[in-house]
C-alpha positions in Angstrom: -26.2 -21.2 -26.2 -22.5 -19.8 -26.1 -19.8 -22.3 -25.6 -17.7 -22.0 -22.6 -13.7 -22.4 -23.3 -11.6 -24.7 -20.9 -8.0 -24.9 -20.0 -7.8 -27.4 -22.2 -9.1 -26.0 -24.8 -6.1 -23.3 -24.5 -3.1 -26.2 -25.5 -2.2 -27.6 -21.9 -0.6 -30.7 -21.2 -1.9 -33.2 -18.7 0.5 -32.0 -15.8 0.3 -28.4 -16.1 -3.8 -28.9 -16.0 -3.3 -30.7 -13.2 -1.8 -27.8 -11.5 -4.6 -25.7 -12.5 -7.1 -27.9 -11.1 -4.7 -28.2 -7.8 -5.4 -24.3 -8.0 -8.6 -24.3 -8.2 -9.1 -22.5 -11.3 -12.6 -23.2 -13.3 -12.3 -21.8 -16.6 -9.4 -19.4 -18.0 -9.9 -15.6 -17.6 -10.3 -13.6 -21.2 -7.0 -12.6 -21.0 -5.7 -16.1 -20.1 -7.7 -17.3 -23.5 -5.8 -14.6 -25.4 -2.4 -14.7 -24.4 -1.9 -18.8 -23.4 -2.2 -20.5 -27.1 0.0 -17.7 -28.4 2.9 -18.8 -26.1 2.6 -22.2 -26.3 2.9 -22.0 -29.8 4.7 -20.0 -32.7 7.5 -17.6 -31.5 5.4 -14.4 -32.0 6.0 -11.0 -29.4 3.0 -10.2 -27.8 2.1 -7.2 -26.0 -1.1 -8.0 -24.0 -3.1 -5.0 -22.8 -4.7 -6.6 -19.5 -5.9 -4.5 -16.2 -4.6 -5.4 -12.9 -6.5 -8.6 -10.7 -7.8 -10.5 -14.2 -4.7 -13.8 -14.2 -2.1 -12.1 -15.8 0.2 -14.6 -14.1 -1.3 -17.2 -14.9 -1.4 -15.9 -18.4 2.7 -16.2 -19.1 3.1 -18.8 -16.0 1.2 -21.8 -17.1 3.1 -21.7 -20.7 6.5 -21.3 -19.0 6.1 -24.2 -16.4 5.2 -26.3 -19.4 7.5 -25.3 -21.9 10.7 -25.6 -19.1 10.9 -28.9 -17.7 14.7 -29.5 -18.0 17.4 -28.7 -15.9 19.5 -26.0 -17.9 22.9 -24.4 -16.9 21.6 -21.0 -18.0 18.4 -18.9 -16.9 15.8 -19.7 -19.7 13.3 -16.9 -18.7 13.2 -13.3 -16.8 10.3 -12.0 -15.4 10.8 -8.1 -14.4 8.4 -6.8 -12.0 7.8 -3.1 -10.9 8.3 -4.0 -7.3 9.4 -6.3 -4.6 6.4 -7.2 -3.4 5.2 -8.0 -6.8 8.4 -9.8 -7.7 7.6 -12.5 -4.4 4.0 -12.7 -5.5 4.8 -13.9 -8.8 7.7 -16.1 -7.9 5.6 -18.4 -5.4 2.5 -18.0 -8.0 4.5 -19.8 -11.0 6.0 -21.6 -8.3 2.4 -22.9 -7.1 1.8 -24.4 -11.1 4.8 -26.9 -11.1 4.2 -30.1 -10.7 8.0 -31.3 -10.8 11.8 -30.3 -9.7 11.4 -27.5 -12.7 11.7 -25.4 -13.5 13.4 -23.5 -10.8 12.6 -20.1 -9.7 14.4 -17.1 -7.6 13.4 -13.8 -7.1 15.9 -11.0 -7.1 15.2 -7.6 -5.6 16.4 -4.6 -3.4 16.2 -5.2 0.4 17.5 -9.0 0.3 20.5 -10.6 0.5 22.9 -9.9 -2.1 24.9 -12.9 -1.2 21.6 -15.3 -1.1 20.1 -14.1 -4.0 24.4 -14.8 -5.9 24.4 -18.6 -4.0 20.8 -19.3 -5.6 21.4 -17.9 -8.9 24.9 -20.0 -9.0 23.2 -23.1 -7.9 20.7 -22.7 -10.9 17.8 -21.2 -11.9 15.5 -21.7 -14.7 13.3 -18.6 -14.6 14.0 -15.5 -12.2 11.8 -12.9 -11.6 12.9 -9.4 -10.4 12.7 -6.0 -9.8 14.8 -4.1 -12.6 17.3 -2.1 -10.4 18.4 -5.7 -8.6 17.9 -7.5 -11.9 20.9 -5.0 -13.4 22.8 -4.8 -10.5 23.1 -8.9 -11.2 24.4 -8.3 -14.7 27.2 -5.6 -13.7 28.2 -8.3 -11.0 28.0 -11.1 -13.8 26.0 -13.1 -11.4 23.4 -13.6 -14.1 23.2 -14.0 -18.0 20.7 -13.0 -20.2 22.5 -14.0 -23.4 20.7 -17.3 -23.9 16.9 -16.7 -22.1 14.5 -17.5 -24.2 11.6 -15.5 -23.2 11.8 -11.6 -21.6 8.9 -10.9 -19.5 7.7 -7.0 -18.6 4.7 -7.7 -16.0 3.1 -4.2 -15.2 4.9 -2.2 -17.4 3.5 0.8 -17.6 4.0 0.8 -13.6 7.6 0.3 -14.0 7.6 3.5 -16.8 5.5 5.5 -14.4 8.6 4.7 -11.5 11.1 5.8 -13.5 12.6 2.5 -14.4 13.1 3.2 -18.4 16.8 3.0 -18.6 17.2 0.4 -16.5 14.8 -1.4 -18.9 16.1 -0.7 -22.2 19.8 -1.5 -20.4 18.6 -4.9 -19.4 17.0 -5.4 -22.6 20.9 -5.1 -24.8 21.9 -7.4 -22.4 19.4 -9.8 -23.3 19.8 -12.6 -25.9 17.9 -10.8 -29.0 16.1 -13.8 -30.4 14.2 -14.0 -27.3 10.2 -14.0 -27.3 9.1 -10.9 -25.1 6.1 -10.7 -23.6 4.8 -7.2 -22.6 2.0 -7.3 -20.0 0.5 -3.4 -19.3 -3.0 -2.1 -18.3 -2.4 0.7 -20.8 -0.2 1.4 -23.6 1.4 4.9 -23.5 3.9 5.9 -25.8 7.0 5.1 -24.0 5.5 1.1 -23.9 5.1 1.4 -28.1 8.7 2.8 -28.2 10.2 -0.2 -26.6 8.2 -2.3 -28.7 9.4 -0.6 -31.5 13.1 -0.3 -31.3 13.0 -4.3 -29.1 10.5 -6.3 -30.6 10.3 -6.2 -34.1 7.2 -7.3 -34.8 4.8 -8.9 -32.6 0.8 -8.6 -31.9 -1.1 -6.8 -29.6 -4.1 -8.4 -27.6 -6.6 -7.0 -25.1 -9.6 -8.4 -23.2 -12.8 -7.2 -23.8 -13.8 -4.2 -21.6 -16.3 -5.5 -19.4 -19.5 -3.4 -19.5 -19.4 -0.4 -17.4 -20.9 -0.7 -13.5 -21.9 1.8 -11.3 -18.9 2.8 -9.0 -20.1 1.8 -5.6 -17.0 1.6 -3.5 -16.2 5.4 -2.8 -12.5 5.7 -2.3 -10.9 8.3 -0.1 -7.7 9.3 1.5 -6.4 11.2 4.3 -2.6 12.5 5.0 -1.7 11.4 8.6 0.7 11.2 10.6 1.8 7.6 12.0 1.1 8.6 15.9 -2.3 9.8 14.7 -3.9 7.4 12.7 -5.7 5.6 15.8 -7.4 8.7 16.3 -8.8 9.2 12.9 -9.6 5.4 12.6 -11.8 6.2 15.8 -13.6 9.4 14.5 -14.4 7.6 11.4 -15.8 4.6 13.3 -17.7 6.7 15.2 -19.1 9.1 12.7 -20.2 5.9 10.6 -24.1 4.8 11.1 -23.3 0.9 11.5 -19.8 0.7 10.8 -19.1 -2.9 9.7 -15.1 -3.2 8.1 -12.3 -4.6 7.7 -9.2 -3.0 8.9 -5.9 -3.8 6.9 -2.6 -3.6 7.9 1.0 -4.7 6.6 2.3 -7.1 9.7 0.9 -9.8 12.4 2.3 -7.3 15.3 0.2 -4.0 14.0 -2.6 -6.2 13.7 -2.6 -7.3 16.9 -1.1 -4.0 18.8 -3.9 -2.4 16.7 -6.5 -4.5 17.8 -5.6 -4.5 21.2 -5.8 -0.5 21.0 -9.6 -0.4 19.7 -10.2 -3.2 22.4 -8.8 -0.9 25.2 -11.4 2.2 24.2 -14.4 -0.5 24.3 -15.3 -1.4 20.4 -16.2 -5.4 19.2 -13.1 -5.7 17.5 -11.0 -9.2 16.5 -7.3 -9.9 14.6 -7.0 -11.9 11.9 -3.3 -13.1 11.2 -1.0 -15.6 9.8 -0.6 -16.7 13.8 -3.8 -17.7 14.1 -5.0 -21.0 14.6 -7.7 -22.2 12.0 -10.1 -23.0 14.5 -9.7 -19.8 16.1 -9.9 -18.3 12.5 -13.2 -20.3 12.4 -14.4 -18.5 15.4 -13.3 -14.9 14.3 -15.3 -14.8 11.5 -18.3 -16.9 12.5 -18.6 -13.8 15.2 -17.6 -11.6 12.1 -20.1 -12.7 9.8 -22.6 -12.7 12.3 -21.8 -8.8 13.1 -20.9 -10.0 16.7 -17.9 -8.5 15.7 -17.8 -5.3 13.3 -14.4 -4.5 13.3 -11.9 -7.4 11.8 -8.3 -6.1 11.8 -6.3 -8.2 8.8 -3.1 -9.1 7.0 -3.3 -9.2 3.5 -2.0 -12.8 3.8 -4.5 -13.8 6.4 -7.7 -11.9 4.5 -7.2 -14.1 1.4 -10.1 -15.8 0.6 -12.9 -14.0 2.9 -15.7 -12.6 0.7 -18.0 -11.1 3.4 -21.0 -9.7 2.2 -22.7 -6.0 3.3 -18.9 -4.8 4.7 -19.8 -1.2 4.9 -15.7 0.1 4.9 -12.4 -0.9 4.1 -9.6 0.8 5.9 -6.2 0.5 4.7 -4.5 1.7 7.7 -1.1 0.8 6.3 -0.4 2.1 2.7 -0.5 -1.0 0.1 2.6 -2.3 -1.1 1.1 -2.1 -5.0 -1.9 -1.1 -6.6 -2.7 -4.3 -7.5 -2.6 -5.3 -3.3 -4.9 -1.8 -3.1 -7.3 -3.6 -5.8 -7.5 -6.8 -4.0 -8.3 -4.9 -0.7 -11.2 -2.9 -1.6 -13.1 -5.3 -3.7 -14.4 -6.5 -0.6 -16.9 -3.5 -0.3 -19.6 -1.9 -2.5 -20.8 -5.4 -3.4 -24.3 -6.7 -4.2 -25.7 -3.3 -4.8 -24.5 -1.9 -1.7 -22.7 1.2 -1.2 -19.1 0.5 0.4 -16.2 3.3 1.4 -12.9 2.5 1.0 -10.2 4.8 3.1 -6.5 5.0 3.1 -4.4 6.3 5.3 -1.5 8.0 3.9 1.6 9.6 6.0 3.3 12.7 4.7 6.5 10.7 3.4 4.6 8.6 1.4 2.5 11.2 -1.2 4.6 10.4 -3.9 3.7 6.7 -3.7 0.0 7.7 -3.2 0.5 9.9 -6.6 1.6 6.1 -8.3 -1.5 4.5 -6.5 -3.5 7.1 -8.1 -2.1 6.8 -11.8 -2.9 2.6 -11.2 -6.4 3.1 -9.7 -7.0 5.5 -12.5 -5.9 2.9 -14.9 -7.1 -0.2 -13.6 -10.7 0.7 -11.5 -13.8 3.0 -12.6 -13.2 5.5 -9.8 -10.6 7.9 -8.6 -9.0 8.4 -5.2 -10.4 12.0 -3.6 -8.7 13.2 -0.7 -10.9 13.6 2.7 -10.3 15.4 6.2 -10.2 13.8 9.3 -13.9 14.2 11.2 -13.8 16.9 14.0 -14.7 16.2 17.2 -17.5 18.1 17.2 -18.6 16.9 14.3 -18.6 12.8 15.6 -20.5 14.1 18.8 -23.1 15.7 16.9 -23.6 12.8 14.4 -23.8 10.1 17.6 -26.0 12.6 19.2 -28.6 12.6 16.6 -28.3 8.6 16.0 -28.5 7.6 20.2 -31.8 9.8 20.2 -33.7 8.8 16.5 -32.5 5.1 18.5 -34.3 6.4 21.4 -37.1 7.6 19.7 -37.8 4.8 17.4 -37.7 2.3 20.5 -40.3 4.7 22.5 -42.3 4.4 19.5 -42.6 1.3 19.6 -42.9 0.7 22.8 -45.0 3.4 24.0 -47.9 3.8 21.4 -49.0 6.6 23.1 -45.8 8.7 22.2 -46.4 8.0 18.5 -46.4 12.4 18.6 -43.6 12.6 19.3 -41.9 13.2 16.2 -43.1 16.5 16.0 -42.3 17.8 19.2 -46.2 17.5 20.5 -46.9 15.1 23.6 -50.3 13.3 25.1 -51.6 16.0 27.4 -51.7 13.3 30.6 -48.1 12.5 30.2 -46.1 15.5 31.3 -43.3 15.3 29.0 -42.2 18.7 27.7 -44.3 20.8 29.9 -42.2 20.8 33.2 -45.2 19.6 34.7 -44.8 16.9 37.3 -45.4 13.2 35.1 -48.5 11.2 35.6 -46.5 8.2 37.6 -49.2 6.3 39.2 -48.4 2.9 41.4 -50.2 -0.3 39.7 -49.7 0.3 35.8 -49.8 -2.9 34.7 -48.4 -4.5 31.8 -50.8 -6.5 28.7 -50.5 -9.4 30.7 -51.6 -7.6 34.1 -48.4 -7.8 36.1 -47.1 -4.7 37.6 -45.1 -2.8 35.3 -41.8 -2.4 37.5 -40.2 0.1 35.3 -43.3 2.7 35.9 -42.9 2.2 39.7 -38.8 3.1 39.6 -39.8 6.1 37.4 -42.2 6.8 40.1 -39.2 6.8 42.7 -36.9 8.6 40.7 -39.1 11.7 39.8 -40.2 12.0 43.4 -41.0 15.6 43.4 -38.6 16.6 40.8 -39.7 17.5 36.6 -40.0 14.2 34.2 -36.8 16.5 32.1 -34.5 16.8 34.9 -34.7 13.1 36.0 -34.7 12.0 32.1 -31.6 14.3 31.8 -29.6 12.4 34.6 -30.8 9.4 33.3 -29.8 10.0 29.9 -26.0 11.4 31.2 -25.5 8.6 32.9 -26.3 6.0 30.4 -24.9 7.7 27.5 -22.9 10.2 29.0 -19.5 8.5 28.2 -20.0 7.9 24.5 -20.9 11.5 24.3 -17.6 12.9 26.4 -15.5 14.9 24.4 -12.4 14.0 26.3 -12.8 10.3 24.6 -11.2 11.7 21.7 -7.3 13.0 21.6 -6.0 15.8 19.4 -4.5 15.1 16.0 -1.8 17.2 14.6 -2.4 19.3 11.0 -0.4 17.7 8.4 1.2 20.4 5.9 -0.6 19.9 2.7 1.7 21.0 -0.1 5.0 18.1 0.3 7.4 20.9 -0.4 6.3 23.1 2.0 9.2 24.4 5.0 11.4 22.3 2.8 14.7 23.3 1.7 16.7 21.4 -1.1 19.9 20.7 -0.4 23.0 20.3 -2.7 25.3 17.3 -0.8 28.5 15.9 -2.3 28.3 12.4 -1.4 27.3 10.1 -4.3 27.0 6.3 -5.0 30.9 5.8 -5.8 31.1 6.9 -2.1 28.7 4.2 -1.5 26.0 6.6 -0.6 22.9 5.7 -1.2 19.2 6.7 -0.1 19.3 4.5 3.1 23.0 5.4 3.6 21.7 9.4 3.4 19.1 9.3 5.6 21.3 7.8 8.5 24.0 10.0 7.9 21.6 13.3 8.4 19.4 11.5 11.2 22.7 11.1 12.8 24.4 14.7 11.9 21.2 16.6 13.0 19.4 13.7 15.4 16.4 13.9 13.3 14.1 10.9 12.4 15.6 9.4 8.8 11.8 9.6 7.8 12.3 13.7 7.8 15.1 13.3 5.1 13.3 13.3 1.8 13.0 13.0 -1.6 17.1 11.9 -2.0 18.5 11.8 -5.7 21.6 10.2 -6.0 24.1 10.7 -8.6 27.4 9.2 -8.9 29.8 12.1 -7.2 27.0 13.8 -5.2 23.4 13.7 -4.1 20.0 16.1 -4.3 18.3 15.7 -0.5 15.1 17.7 0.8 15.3 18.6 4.9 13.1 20.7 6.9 14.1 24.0 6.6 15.2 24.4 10.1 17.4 20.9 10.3 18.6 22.1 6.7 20.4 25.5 7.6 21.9 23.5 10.4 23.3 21.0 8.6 24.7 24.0 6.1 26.4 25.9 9.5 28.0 22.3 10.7 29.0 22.0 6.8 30.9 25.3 6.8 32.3 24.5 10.2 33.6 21.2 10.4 35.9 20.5 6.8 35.4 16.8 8.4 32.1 17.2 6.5 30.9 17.1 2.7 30.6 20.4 0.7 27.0 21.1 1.0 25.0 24.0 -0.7 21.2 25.0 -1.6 20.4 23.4 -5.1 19.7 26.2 -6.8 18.2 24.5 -9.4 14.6 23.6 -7.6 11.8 25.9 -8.0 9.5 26.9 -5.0 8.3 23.2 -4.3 11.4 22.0 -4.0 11.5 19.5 -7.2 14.2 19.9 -10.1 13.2 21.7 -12.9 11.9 19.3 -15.7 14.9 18.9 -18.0 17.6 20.2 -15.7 21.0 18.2 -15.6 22.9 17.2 -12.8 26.4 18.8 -13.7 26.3 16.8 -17.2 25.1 13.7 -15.7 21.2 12.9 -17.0 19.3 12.6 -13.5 17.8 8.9 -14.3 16.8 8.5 -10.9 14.9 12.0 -10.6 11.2 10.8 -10.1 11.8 7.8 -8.8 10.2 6.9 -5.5 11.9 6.4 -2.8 11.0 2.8 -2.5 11.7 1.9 -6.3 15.3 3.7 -5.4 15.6 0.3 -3.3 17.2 -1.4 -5.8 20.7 0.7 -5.5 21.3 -0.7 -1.7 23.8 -2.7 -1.6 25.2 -5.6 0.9 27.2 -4.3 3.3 29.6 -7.0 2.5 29.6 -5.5 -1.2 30.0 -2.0 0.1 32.8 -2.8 2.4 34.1 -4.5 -0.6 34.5 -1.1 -2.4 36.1 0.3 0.5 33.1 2.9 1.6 33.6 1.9 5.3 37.2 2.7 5.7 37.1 5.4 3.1 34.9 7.0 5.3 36.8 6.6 8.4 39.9 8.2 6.5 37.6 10.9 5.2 37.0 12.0 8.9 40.4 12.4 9.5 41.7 13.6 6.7 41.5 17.3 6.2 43.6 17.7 3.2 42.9 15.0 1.3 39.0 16.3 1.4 39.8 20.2 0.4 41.7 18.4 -3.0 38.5 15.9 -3.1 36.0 18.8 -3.1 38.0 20.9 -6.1 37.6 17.6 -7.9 34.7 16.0 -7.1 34.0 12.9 -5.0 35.1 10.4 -7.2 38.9 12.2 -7.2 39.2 11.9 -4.0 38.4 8.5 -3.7 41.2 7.9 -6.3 43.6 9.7 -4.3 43.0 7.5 -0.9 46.3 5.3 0.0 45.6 1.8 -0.6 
């Protein structure tokens, strides 16, 4: 009989197994076997090859929480994550394993307070955990040291590679006190990962979990481009089209939950929100009716769906894109369990492909499986499927019911009952049911043929009890999304950079507010430091290119010559000298260069901008020498 290995088996001290109990955690995951005793002991480098959702937290947490248990007056650890969301998850997660005052935790990322995240980090931290674009933004500030940490963290790395985060990376890294241990955590190991371990690392081992032996795929996962105002429509075609639809809807916030549920409520389906405002009794009550299939549809937060394991759910819907593959993971484990078939379907708008193109590379890397793209059901098509399902309904009730119909299956009737033949039904007063009352039902059929044919009364009859689910007008239209992302695009040259303080947030404003477009319709910004790379509908573009040559109040602006047809930059092209390190990146891992406003107003983008406006001059000689120039040449 094979032994089973325990926590403590692994090296940990009475407190931090206490914590793990608190957690609830049984017995450590194969990667958690692999990587714990390393860290707790010896100062090796590991690089740990682990997939997504198997404890890789837990993995580096545990040893940190017992190996920092003194207040220090530097940061001991760093932990960089691939994004925000990620950043928060791990934070609380190591959090949720101390059992003291330490160590102490923050998280750093893009989209916070700069000035919170300084105050925290000055009152003392033991480990942080960040995103790498906020993590370096800290060190040019000098709001945090690396020189002394004692362990360097990578958690999904080959995410943050696949992002474009790199440089920022290997910067971080010669910042970094070099007798640190680093710990590399990656679901694959690509060259680029090898290279860092290589020129960073010295020498250090490489561990892996045992592949688990391969199952049959039985979640099938799709996606569909969409636009926002159309996703209730497709959400109800799919519904409909689905032979016992029984899912769980996802979205990312309490109010689309409920606004969402309140929607499906409105066009008559069993539906029920499930939220971080909900009461636990009433949580009680949502998914006793849930479980029970009282209730088929269950609209959820991540937060709030933590913790259900539901058995026979027939789809997952992921209304809202996830923040991280890892969130994606979590969310459609729920179907294709015990042997049954599951569908898992994500709704994707046209701004966010390139983030669909990352979910992608992770489910490719982490899940047996691949995401396939799928059209939204026609309206025809929905009618025809519930058509065929009310009547093989119909017909397997009458068949049950009404022996005497058992022919029906193949269009033939009992000669005596008039069905089919236009002749006038046998509908005789007195029928009687097995236990000789009077069969009511056969008397009403009586009244209602009357005189008429058996088809024309069942027709009416029919029309009015299912005519509403069958009504074409119950559906609305949905708009045809363009499916290549570069397509009545044009790519636009601006000269506005980041030592203007113009960032992605900062462009899409200023064009939603020069053209009165939606900032959603500026895309794919590159920024530079004296200029930026922006992609416009074609239409708001060559009006932005007239007001440009009209108004010298405005920035230089110019087609980039430089993209080919689909609107991207040429692999390997250069912006004016500069390498473009932020080309690739996703707009949401770009993030990490907003700034405070405080910070920017610091800098002096605010009134530089107010005496760019009204100063003609100054902005020809800027333009000859580049943004940057004229920002010298501004009085003081």
């Amino acid at each position: 009989m094979e032994e089973t290995i325990s926590f403590e088996d692994l090296g940990l001290d009475e407190s931090t197994l206490a914590a793990v109990e608190r957690k609830g955690f049984e017995t450590p995951s194969p990667i958690q076997i692999l990587a714990i005793p390393r860290l707790l002991e010896g100062d090796a480098n590991v690089i740990a090859k682990a997939r997504t959702g198997t404890g890789k937290t837990a993995a580096f947490g545990l040893p940190l929480v017992q190996t920092i248990r003194q207040k220090e007056a530097y940061v001991q650890a760093l932990v960089l994550t691939p994004t925000r969301e990620l950043a928060l998850q791990v934070c609380k997660e190591i959090d949720s394993f101390t059992t003291d005052h330490f160590p102490r935790l923050a998280a750093v990322y893009g989209g916070q307070s700069m000035g919170e995240q300084i105050r925290t980090l000055k009152k003392g931290v033991e480990i942080v955990v960040g995103t790498p674009g906020r993590v370096q933004d800290h060190l040019e500030r000098g709001t945090l040291d690396l020189s002394k940490i004692k362990y360097f963290i990578l958690d999904e790395a080959d995410e943050m590679l696949d992002m474009g985060f790199i440089d920022d990376i290997e910067h971080i890294f010669s910042t970094a006190n070099p007798d640190s241990r680093i710990l590399l955590f990656s679901a694959t190991m690509p060259l680029p990962i090898l290279k860092i371990a290589a020129r960073f690392m010295g020498e250090y081992e490489i561990v892996e979990e045992e592949a688990p032996a391969e199952a049959p795929v039985l979640t099938e996962q799709k996606y569909l481009v969409i636009r926002e105002n159309d996703k209730l429509e497709a959400l109800v075609r799919i519904i409909d089209i689905s032979p016992d639809f029984y899912g769980l809807v996802f979205t990312q916030t309490k109010v689309d939950a409920d606004m969402l549920t309140r929607r499906l409520d409105e066009r008559g389906y069993e539906v029920a929100a499930l939220h971080g405002d909900i009461s636990q009794q009433q949580r009680e009550k949502i998914l006793y009716r849930f479980r029970s299939r009282k209730t088929r549809i269950l609209v959820a937060t991540d937060v709030a769906a933590r913790g259900i394991d539901i058995e026979g759910l027939t789809h997952v819907i992921n209304y809202s894109l996830p923040f991280d593959s890892s969130t994606y993971i979590h969310r459609i484990g729920r179907t294709g369990r015990a042997g049954a078939y599951g569908e898992a379907i994500t709704f994707v708008r046209p701004d966010e492909r390139r983030k669909l193109e990352h979910l992608k590379s992770a489910v490719r890397k982490n899940v047996k499986g691949s995401l396939t793209e799928m059209q939204v059901p026609t309206v025809e098509k929905v009618l025809s499927v519930k058509r065929d399902r009310l009547f093989d309904t119909m017909k397997a009730s009458l068949l049950h019911s009404v022996p005497d119909l058992s022919d029906v299956s193949d269009g033939t009737y009992p000669a005596n009952t008039g069905v089919g033949n236009g002749l006038q039904p046998v509908c005789p007063d007195g029928i009687s049911t097995a236990s000789g009352e009077e069969n009511i039902f056969a008397r009403m059929a009586a009244e209602l043929c009357g005189d008429r044919p058996a088809e024309t009364v069942l027709a009416s009859v029919l029309e009015v009890v299912y005519g509403r689910q069958l009504d074409a007008s119950r559906y609305g239209e949905i708009t045809p999304v363009e499916r290549n992302l570069g397509d009545g695009q044009i790519r636009l040259y601006v000269q506005l950079g980041r030592r203007d303080g113009y960032y992605p947030r900062e462009l899409a404003a200023f064009f939603s507010r020069l053209l009165r477009i939606p900032p959603r319709q500026v895309d794919r910004i590159d920024t530079a430091d004296t200029f930026s790379l922006v992609s416009l509908p074609a239409t708001a573009a060559k009006e932005a290119l007239e007001k440009s040559k009209r108004d010298k109040s405005l920035p230089h602006m110019h087609i980039d010559v430089k993209a080919d047809g689909s609107g991207e930059n040429r692999r390997g092209g250069r912006f004016r000298g500069e390498r473009n390190r932020f080309s690739g990146h996703r707009n949401e891992s770009n993030r990490r260069l907003f700034d405070s406003v405080e910070e920017r107003n610091k800098h002096g983008r605010d009134s530089s901008r107010r005496r760019f406006a009204g100063d003609t001059e100054s902005f020809r000689k800027a333009v000859s020498g580049g943004a940057s120039a004229y920002k010298r040449k501004l009085p003081r």
